[in-house]
C-alpha positions as CSV (number, residue, x, y, z in Angstrom):
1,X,70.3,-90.6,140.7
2,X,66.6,-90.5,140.7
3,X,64.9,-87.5,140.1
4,X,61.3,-86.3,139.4
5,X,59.7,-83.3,137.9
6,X,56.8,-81.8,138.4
7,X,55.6,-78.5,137.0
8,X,57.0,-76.5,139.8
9,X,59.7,-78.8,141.8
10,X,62.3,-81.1,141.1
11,X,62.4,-84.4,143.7
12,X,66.2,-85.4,143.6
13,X,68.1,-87.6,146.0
14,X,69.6,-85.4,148.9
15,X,73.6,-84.1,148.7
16,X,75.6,-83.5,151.3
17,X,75.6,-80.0,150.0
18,X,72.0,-79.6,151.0
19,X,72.8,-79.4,154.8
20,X,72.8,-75.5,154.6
21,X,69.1,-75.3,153.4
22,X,67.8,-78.2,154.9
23,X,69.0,-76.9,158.5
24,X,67.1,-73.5,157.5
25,X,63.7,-75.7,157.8
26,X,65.0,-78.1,160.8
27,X,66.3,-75.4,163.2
28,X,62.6,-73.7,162.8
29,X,60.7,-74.3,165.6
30,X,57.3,-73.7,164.1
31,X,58.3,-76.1,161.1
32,X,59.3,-78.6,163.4
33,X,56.5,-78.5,165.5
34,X,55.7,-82.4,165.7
35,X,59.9,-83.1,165.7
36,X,62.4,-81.8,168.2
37,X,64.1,-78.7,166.6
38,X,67.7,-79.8,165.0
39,X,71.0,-79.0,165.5
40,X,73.6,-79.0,162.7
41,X,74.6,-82.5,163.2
42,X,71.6,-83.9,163.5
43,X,70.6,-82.1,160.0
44,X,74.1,-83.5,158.7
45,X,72.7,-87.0,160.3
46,X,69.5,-87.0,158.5
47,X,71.2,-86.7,155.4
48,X,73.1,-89.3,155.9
49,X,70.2,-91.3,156.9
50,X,69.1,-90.6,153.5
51,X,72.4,-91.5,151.6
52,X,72.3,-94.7,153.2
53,X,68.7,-95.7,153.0
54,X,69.0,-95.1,149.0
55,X,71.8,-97.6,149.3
56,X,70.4,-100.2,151.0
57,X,66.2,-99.9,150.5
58,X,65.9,-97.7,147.2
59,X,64.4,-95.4,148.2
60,X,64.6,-92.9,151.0
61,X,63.5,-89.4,152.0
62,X,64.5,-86.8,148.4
63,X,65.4,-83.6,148.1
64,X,62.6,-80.7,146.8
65,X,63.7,-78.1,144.7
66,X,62.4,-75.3,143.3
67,X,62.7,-75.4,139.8
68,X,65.0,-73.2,137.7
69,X,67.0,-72.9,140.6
70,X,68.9,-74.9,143.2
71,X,67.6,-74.2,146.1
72,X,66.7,-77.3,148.5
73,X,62.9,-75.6,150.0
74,X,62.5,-79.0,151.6
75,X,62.5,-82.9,151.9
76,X,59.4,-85.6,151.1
77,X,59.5,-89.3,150.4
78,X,59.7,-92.7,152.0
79,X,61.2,-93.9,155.4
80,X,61.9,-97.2,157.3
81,X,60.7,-96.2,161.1
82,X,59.5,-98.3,163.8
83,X,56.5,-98.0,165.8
84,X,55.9,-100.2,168.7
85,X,58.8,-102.7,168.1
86,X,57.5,-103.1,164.1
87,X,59.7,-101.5,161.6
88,X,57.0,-100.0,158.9
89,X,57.8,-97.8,155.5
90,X,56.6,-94.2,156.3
91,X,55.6,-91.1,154.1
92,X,57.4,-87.5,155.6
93,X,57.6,-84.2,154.2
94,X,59.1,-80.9,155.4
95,X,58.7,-77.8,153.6
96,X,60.0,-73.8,154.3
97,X,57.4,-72.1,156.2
98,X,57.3,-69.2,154.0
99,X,56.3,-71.8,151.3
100,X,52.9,-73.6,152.8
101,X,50.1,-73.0,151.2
């Protein structure tokens, strides 16, 4: 599993497990102010997006987390989309609201 530290986060592939705290930042509509505001599946989908995009690319969107805890306060990383009939490798990041800044 790949992970990365830095002095105040973890950056870990995402679990299945993190649906709970990932939908807290999805199903905000002020977070999601450039994406449509998700329901549960779709939070359960991106995860899976992610799952399989470390499978297949190596790399894919990872999991922040606060360190010295467990708690998932977001998602950042790379991401195959396509724009105009080109697929291109994206950067995205989505972090709690009560944690900009």
């Amino acid at each position: 599993m790949f992970l990365l530290e830095t002095e105040r986060l973890i950056l870990r592939e995402m679990k299945r497990s993190d649906v709970e705290s990932l939908h807290v930042i999805f199903s905000d509509p002020l977070t999601m102010r450039f994406w449509p505001v998700f329901e549960r599946s779709r939070t359960e989908g991106w995860v899976e997006v992610s799952l399989r995009s470390y499978a297949r690319h190596g790399f894919g969107l990872w999991a922040l987390v606060l360190k010295g805890s467990e708690e998932v306060i977001g998602d950042c990383g790379m991401l195959l989309q396509e724009a105009e009939g080109v697929t291109e490798t994206g950067i995205g990041w989505h972090v709690r609201r009560e944690l900009w800044g």
